[in-house]
mmCIF file of the N, C-alpha and C atoms, coordinates in Angstrom:
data_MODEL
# 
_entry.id   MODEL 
# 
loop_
_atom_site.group_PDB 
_atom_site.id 
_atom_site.type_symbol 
_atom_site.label_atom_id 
_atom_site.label_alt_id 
_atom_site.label_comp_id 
_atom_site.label_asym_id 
_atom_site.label_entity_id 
_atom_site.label_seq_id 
_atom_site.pdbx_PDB_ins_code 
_atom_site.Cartn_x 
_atom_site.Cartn_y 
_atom_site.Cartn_z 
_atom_site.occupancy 
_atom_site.B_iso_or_equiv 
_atom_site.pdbx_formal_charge 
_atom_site.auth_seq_id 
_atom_site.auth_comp_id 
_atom_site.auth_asym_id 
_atom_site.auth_atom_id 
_atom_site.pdbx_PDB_model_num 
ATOM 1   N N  . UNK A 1 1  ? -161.230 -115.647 86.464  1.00 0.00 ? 1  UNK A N  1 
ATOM 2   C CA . UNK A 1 1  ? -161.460 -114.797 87.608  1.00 0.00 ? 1  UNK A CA 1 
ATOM 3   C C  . UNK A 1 1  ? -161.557 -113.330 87.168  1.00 0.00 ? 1  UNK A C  1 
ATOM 4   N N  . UNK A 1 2  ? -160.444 -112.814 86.349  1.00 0.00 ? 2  UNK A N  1 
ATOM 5   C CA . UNK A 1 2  ? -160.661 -111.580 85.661  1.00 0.00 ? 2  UNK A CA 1 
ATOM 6   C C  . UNK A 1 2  ? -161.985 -110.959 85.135  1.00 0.00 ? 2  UNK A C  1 
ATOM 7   N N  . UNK A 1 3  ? -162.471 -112.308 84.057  1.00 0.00 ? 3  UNK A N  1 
ATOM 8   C CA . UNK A 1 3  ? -163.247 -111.851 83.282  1.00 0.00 ? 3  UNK A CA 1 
ATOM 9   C C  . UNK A 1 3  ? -164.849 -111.677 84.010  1.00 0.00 ? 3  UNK A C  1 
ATOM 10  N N  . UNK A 1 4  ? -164.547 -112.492 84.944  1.00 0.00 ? 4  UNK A N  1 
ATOM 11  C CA . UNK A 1 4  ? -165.658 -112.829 86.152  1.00 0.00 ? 4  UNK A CA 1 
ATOM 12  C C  . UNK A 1 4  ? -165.851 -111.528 86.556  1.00 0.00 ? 4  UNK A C  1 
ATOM 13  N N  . UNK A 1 5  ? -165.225 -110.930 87.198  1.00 0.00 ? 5  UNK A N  1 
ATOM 14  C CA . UNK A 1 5  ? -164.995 -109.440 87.763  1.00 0.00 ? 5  UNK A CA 1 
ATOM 15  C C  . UNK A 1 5  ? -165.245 -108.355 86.957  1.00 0.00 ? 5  UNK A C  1 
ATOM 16  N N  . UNK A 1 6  ? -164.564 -108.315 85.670  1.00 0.00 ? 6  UNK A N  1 
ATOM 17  C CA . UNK A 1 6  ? -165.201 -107.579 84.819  1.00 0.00 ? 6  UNK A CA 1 
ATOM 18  C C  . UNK A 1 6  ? -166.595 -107.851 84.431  1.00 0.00 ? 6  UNK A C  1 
ATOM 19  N N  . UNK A 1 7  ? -167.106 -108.663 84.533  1.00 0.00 ? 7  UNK A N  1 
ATOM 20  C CA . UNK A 1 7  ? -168.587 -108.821 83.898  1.00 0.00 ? 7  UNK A CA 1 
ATOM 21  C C  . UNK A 1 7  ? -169.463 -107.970 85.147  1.00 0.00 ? 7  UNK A C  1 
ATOM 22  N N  . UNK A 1 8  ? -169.288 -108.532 86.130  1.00 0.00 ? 8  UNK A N  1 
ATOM 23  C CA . UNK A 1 8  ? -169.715 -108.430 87.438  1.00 0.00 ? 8  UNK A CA 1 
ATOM 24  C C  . UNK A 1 8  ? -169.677 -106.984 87.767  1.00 0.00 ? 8  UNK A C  1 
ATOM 25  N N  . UNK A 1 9  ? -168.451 -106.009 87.362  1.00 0.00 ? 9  UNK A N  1 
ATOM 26  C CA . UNK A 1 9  ? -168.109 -105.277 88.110  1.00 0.00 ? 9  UNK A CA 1 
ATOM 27  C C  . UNK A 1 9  ? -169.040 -103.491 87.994  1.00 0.00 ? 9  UNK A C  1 
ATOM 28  N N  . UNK A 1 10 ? -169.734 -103.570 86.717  1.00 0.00 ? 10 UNK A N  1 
ATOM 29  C CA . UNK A 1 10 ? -170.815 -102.438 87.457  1.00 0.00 ? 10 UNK A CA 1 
ATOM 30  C C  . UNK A 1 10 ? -171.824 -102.933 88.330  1.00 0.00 ? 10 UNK A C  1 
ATOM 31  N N  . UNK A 1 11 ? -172.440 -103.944 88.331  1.00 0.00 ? 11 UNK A N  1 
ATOM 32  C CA . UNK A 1 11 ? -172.923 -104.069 89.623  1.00 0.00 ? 11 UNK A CA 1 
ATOM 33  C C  . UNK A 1 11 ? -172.914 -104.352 91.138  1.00 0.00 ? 11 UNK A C  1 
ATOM 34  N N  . UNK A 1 12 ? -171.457 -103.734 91.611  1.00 0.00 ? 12 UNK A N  1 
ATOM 35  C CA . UNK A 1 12 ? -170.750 -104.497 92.546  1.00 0.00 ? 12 UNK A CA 1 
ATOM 36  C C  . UNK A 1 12 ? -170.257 -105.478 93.145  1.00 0.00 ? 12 UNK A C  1 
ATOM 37  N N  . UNK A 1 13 ? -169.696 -106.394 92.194  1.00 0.00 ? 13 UNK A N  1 
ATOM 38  C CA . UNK A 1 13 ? -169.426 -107.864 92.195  1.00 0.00 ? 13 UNK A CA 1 
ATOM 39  C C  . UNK A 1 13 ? -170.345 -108.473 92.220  1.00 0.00 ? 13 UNK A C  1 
ATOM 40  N N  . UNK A 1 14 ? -170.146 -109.998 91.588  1.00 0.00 ? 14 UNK A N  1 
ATOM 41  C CA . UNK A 1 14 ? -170.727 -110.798 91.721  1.00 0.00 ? 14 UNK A CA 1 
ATOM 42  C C  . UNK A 1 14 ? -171.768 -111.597 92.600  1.00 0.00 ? 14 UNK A C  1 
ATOM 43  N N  . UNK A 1 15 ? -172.650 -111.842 92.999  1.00 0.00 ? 15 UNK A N  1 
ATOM 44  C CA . UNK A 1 15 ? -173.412 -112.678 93.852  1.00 0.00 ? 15 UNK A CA 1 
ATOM 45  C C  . UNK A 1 15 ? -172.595 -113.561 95.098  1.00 0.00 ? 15 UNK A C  1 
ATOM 46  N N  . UNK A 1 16 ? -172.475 -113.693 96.068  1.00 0.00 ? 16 UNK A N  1 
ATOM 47  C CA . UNK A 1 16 ? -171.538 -114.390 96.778  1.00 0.00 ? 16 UNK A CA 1 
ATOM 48  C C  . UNK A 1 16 ? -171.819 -115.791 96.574  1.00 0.00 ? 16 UNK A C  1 
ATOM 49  N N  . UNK A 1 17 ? -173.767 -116.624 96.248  1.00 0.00 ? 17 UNK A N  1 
ATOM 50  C CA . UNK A 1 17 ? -174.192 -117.724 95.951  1.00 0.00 ? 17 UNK A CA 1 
ATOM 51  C C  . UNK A 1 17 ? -173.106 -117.926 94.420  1.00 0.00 ? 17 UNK A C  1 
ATOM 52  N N  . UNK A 1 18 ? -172.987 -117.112 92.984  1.00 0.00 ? 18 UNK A N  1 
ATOM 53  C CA . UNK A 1 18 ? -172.628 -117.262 92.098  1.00 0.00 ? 18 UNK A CA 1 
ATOM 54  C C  . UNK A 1 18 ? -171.189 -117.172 92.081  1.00 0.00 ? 18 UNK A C  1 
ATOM 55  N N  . UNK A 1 19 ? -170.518 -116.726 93.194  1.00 0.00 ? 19 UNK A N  1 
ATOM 56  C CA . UNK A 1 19 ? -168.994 -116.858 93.229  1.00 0.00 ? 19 UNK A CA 1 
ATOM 57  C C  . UNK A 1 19 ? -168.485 -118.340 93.736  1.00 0.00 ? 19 UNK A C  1 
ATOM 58  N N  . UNK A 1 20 ? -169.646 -118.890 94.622  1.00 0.00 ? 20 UNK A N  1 
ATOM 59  C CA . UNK A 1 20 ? -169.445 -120.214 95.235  1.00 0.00 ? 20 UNK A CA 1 
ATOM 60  C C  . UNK A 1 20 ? -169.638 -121.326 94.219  1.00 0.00 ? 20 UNK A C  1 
ATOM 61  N N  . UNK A 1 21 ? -170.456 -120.948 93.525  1.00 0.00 ? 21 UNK A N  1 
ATOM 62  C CA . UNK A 1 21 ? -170.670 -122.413 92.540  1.00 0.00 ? 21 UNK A CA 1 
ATOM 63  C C  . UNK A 1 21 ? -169.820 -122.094 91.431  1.00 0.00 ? 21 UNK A C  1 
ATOM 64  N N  . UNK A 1 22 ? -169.237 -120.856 91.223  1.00 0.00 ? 22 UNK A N  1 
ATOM 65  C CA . UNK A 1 22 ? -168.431 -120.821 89.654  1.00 0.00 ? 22 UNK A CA 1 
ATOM 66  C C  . UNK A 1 22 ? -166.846 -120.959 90.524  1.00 0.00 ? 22 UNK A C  1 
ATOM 67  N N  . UNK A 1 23 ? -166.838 -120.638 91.690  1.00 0.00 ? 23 UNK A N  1 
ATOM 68  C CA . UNK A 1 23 ? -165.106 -121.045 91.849  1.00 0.00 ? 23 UNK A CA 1 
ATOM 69  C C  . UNK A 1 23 ? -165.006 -121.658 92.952  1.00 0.00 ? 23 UNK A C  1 
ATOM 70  N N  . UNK A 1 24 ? -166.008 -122.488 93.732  1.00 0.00 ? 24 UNK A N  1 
ATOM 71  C CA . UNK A 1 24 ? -165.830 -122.982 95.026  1.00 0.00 ? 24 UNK A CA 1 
ATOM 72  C C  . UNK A 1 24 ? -165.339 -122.512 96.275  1.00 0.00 ? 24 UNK A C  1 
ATOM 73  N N  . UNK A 1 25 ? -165.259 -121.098 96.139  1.00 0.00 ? 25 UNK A N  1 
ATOM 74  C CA . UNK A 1 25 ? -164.811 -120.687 97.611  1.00 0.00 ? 25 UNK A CA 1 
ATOM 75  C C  . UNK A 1 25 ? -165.952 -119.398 98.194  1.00 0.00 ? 25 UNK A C  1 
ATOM 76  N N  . UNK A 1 26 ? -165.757 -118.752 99.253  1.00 0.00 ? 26 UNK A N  1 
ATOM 77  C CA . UNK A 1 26 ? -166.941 -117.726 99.655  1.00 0.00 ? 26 UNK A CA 1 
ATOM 78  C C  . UNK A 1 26 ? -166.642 -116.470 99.148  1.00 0.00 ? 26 UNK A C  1 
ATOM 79  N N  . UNK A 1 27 ? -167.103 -115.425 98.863  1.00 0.00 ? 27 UNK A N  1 
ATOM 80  C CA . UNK A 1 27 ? -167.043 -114.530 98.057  1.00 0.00 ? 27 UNK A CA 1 
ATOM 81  C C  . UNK A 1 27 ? -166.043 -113.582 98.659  1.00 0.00 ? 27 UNK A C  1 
ATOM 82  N N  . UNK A 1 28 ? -165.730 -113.310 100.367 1.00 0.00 ? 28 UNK A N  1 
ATOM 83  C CA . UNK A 1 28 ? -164.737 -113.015 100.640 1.00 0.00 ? 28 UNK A CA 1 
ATOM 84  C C  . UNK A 1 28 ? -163.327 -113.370 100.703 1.00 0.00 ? 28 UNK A C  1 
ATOM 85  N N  . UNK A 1 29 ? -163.357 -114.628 100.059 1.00 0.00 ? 29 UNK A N  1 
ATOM 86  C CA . UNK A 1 29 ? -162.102 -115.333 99.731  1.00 0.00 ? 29 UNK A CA 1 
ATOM 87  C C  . UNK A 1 29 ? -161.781 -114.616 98.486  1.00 0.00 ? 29 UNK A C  1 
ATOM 88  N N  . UNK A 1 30 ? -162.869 -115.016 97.207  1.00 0.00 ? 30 UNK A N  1 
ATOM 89  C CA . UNK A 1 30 ? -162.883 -114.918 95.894  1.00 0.00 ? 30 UNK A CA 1 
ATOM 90  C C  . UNK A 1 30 ? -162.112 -113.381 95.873  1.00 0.00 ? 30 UNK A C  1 
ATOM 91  N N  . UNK A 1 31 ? -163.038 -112.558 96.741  1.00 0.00 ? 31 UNK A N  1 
ATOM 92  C CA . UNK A 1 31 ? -162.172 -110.850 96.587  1.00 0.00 ? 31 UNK A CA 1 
ATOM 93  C C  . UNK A 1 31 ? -160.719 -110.837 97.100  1.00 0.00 ? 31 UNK A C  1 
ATOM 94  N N  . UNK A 1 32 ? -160.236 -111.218 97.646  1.00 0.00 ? 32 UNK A N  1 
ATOM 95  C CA . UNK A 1 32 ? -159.353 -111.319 98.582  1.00 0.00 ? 32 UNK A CA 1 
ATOM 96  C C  . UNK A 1 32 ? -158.178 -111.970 97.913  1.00 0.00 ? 32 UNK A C  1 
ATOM 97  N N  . UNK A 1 33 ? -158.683 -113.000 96.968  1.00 0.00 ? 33 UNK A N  1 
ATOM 98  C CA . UNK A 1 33 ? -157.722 -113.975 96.167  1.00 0.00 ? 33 UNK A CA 1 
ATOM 99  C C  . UNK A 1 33 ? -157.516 -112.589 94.718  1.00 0.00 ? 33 UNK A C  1 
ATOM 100 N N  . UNK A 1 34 ? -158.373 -112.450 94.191  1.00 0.00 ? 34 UNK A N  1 
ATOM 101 C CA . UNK A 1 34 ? -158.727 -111.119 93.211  1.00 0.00 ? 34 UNK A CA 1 
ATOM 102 C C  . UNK A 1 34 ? -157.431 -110.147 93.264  1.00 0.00 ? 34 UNK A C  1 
ATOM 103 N N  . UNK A 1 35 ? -157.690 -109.356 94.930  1.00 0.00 ? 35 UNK A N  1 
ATOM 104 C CA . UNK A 1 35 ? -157.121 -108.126 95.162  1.00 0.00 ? 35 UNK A CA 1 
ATOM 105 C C  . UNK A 1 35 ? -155.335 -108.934 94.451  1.00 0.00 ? 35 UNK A C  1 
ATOM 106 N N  . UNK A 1 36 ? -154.942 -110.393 95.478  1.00 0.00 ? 36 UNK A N  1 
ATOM 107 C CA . UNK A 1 36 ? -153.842 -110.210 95.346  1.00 0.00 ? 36 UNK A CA 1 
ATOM 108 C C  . UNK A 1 36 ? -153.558 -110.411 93.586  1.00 0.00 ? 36 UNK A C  1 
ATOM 109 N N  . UNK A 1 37 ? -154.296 -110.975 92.827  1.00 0.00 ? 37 UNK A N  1 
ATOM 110 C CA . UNK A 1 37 ? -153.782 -111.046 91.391  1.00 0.00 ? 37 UNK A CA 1 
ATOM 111 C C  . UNK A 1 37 ? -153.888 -109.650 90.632  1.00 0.00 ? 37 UNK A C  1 
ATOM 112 N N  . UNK A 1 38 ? -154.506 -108.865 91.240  1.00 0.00 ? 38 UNK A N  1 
ATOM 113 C CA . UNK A 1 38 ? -154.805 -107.094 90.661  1.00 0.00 ? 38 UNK A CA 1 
ATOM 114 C C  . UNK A 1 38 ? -152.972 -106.372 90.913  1.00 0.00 ? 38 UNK A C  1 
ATOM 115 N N  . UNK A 1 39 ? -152.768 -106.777 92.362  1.00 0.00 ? 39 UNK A N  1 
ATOM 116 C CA . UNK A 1 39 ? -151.441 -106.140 92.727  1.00 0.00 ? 39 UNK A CA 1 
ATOM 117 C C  . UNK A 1 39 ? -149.938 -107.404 92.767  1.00 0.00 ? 39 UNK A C  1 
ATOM 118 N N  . UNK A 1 40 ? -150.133 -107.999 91.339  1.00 0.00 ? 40 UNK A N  1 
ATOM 119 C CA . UNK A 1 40 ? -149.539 -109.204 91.409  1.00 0.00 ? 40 UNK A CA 1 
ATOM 120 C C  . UNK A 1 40 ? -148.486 -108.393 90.696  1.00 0.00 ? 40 UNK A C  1 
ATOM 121 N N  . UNK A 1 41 ? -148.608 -107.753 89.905  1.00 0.00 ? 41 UNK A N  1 
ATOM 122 C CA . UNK A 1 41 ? -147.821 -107.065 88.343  1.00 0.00 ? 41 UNK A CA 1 
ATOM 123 C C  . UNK A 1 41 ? -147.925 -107.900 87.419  1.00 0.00 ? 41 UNK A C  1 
ATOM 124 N N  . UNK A 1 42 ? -149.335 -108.927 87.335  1.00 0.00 ? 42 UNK A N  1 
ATOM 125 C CA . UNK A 1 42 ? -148.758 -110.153 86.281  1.00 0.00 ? 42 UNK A CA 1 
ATOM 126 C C  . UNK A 1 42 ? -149.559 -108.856 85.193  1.00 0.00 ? 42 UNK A C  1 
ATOM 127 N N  . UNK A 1 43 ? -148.397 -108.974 84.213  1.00 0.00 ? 43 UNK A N  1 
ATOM 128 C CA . UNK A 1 43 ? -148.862 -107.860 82.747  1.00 0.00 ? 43 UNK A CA 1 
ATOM 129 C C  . UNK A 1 43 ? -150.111 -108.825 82.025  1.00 0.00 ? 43 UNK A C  1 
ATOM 130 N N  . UNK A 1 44 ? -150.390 -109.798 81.876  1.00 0.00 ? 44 UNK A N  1 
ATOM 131 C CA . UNK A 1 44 ? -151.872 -110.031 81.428  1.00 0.00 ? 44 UNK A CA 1 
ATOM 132 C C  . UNK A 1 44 ? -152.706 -109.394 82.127  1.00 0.00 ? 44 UNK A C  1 
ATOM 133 N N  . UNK A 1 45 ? -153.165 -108.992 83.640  1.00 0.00 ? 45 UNK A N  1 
ATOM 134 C CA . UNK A 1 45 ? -153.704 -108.184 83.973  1.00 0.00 ? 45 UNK A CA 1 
ATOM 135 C C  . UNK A 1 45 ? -154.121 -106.896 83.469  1.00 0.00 ? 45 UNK A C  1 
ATOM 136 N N  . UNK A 1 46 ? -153.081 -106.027 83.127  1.00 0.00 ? 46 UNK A N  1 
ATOM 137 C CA . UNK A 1 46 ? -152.844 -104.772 82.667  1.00 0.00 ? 46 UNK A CA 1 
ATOM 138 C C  . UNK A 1 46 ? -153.180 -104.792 80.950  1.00 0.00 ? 46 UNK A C  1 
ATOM 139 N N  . UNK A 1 47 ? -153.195 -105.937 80.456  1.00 0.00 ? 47 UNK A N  1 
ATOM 140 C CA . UNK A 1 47 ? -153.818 -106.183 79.085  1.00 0.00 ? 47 UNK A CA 1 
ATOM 141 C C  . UNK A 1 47 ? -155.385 -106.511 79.328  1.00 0.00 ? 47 UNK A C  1 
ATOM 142 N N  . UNK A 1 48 ? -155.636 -107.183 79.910  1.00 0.00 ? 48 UNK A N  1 
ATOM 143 C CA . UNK A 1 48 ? -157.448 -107.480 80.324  1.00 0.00 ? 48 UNK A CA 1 
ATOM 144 C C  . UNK A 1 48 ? -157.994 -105.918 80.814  1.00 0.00 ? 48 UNK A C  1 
ATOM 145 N N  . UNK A 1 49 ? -157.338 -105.299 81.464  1.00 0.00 ? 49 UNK A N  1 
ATOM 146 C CA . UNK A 1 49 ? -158.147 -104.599 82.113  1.00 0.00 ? 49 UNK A CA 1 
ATOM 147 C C  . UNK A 1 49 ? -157.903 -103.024 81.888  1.00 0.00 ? 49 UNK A C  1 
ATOM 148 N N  . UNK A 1 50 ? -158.474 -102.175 82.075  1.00 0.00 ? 50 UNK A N  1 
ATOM 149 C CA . UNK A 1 50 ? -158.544 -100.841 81.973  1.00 0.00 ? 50 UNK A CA 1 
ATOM 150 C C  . UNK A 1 50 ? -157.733 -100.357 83.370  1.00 0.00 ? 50 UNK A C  1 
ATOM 151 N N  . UNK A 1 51 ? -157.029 -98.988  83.523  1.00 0.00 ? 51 UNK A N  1 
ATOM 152 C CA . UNK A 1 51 ? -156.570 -98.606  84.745  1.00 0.00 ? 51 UNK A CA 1 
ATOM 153 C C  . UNK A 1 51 ? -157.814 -98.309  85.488  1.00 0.00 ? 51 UNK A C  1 
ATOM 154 N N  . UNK A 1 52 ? -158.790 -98.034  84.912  1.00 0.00 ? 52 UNK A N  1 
ATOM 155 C CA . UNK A 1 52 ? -159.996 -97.423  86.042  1.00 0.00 ? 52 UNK A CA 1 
ATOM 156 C C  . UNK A 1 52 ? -160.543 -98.837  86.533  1.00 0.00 ? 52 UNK A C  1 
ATOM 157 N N  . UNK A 1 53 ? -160.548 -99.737  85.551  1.00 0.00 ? 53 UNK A N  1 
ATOM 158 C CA . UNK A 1 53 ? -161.161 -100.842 85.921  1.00 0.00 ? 53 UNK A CA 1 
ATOM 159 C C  . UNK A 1 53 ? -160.459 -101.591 87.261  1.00 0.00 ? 53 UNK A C  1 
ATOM 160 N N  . UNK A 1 54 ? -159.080 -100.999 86.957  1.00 0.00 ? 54 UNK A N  1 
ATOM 161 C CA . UNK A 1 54 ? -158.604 -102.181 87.863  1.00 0.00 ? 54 UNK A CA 1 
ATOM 162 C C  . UNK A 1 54 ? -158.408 -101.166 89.386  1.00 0.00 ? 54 UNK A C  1 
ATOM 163 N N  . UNK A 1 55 ? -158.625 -100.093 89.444  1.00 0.00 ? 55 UNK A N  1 
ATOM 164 C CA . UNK A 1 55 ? -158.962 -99.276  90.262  1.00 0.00 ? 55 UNK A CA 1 
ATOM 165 C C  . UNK A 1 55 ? -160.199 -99.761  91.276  1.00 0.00 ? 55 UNK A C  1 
ATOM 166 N N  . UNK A 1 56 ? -160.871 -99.777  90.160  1.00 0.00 ? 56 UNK A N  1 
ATOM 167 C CA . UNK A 1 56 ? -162.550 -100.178 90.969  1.00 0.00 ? 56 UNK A CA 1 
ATOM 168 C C  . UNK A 1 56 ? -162.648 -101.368 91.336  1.00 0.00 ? 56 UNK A C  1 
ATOM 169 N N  . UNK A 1 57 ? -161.812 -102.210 90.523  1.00 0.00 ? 57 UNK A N  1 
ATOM 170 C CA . UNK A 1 57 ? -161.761 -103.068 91.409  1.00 0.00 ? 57 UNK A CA 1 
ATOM 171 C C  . UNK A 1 57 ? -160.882 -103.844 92.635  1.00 0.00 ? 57 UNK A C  1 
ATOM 172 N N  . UNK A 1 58 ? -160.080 -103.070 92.495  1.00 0.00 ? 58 UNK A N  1 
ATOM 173 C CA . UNK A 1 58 ? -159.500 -102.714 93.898  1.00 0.00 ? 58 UNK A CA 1 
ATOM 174 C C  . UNK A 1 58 ? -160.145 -102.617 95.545  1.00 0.00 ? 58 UNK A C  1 
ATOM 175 N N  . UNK A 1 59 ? -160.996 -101.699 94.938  1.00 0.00 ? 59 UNK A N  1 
ATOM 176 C CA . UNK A 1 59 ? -161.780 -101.206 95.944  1.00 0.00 ? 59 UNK A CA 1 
ATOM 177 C C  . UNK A 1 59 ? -162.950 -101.731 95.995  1.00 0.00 ? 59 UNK A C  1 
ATOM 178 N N  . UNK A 1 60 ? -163.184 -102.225 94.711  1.00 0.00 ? 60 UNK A N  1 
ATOM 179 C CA . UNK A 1 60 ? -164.571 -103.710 95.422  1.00 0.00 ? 60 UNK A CA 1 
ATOM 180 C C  . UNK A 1 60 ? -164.090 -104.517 96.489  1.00 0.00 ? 60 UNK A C  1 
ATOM 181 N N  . UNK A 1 61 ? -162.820 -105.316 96.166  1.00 0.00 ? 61 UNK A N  1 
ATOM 182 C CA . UNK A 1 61 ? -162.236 -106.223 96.619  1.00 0.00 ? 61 UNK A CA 1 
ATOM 183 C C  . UNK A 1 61 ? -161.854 -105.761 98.358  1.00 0.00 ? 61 UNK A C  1 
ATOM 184 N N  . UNK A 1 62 ? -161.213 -104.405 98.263  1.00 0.00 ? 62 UNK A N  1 
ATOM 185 C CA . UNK A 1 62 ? -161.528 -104.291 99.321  1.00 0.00 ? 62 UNK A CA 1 
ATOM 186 C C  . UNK A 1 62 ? -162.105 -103.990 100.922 1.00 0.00 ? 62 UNK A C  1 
ATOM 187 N N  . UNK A 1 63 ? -163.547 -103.770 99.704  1.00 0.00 ? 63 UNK A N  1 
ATOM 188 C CA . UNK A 1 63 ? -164.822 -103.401 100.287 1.00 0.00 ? 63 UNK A CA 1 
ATOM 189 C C  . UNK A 1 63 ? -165.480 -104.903 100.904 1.00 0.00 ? 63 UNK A C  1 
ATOM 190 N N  . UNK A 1 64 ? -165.614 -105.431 100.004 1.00 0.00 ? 64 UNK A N  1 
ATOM 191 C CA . UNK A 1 64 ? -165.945 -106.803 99.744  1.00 0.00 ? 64 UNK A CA 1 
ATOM 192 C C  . UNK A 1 64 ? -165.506 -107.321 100.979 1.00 0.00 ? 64 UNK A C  1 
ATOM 193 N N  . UNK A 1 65 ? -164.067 -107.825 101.214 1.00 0.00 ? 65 UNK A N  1 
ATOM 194 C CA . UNK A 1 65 ? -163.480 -108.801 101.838 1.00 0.00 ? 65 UNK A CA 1 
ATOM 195 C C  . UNK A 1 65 ? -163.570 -107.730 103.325 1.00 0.00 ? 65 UNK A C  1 
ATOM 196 N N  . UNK A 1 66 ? -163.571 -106.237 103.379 1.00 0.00 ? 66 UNK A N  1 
ATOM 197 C CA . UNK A 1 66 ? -163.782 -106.101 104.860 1.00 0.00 ? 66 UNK A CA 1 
ATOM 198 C C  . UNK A 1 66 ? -165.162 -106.491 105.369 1.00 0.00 ? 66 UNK A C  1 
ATOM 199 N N  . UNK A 1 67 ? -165.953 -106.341 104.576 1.00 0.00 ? 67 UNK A N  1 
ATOM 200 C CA . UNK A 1 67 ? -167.187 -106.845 104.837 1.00 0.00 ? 67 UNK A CA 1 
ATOM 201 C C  . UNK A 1 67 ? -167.316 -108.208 105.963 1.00 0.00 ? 67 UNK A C  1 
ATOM 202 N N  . UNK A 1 68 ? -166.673 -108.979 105.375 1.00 0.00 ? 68 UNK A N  1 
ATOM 203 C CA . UNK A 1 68 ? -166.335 -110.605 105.807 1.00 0.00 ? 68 UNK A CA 1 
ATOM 204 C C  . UNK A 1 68 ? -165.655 -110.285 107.089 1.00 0.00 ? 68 UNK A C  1 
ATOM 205 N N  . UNK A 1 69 ? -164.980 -109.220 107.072 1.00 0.00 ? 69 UNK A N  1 
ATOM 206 C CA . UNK A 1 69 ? -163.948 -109.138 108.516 1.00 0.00 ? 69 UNK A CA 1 
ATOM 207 C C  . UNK A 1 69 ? -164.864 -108.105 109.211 1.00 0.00 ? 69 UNK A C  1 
ATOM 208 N N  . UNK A 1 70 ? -166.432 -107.306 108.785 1.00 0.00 ? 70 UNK A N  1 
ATOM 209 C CA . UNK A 1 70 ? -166.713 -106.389 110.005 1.00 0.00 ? 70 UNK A CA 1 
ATOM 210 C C  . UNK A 1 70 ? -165.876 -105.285 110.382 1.00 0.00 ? 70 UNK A C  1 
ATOM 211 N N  . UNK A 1 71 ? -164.979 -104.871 109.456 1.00 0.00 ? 71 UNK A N  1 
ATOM 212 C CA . UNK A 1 71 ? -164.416 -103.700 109.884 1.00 0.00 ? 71 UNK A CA 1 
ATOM 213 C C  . UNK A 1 71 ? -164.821 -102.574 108.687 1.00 0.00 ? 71 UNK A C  1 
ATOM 214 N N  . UNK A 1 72 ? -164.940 -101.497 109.192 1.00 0.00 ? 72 UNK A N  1 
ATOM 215 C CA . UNK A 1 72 ? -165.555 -100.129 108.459 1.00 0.00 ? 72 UNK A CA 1 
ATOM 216 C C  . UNK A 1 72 ? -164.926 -100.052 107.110 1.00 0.00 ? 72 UNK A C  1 
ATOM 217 N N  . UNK A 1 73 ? -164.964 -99.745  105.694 1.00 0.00 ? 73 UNK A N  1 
ATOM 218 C CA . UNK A 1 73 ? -164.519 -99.732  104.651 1.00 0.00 ? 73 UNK A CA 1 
ATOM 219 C C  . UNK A 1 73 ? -163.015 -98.239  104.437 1.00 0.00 ? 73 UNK A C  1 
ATOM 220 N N  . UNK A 1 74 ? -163.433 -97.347  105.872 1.00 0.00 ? 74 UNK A N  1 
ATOM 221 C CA . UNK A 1 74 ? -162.905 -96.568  105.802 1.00 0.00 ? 74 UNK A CA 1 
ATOM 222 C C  . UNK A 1 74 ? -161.468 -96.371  106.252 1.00 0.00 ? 74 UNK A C  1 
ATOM 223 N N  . UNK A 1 75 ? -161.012 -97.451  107.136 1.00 0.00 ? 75 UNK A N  1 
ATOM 224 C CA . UNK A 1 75 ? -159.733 -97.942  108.143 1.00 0.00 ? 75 UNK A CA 1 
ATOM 225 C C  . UNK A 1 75 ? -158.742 -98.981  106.990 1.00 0.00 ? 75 UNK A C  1 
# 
């Protein structure tokens, strides 16, 4: 899932079709499942990833998943 995100993540995540066939769920799940392993404290995280990285993707995730809910990115 990490490395997924990192590959993905200059072009604003992944494909929502390519999140469904590589992990079986909808892409607002996939972010949503993401955010909570970003703010898990699991320290492999913090070894995979850069602080900016995991910044940005933060805020994919929870760009992403409001998307799915229709509410403004800004609330």
């Amino acid at each position: 899932m990490i490395e997924f995100a990192r590959r993905w993540l200059p072009y604003g995540g992944g494909p929502d079709e390519e999140i469904l066939v590589t992990f079986g769920v909808p892409g607002y799940q996939f972010h949503e499942r993401l955010a909570r392993v970003l703010d898990s404290g699991d320290p492999t995280v913090a070894q995979a990833l850069s602080a900016p990285e995991i910044a940005a993707l933060r805020l994919q995730c929870r760009t992403r998943s409001l998307h799915r809910h229709n509410v403004p990115a800004w609330q």
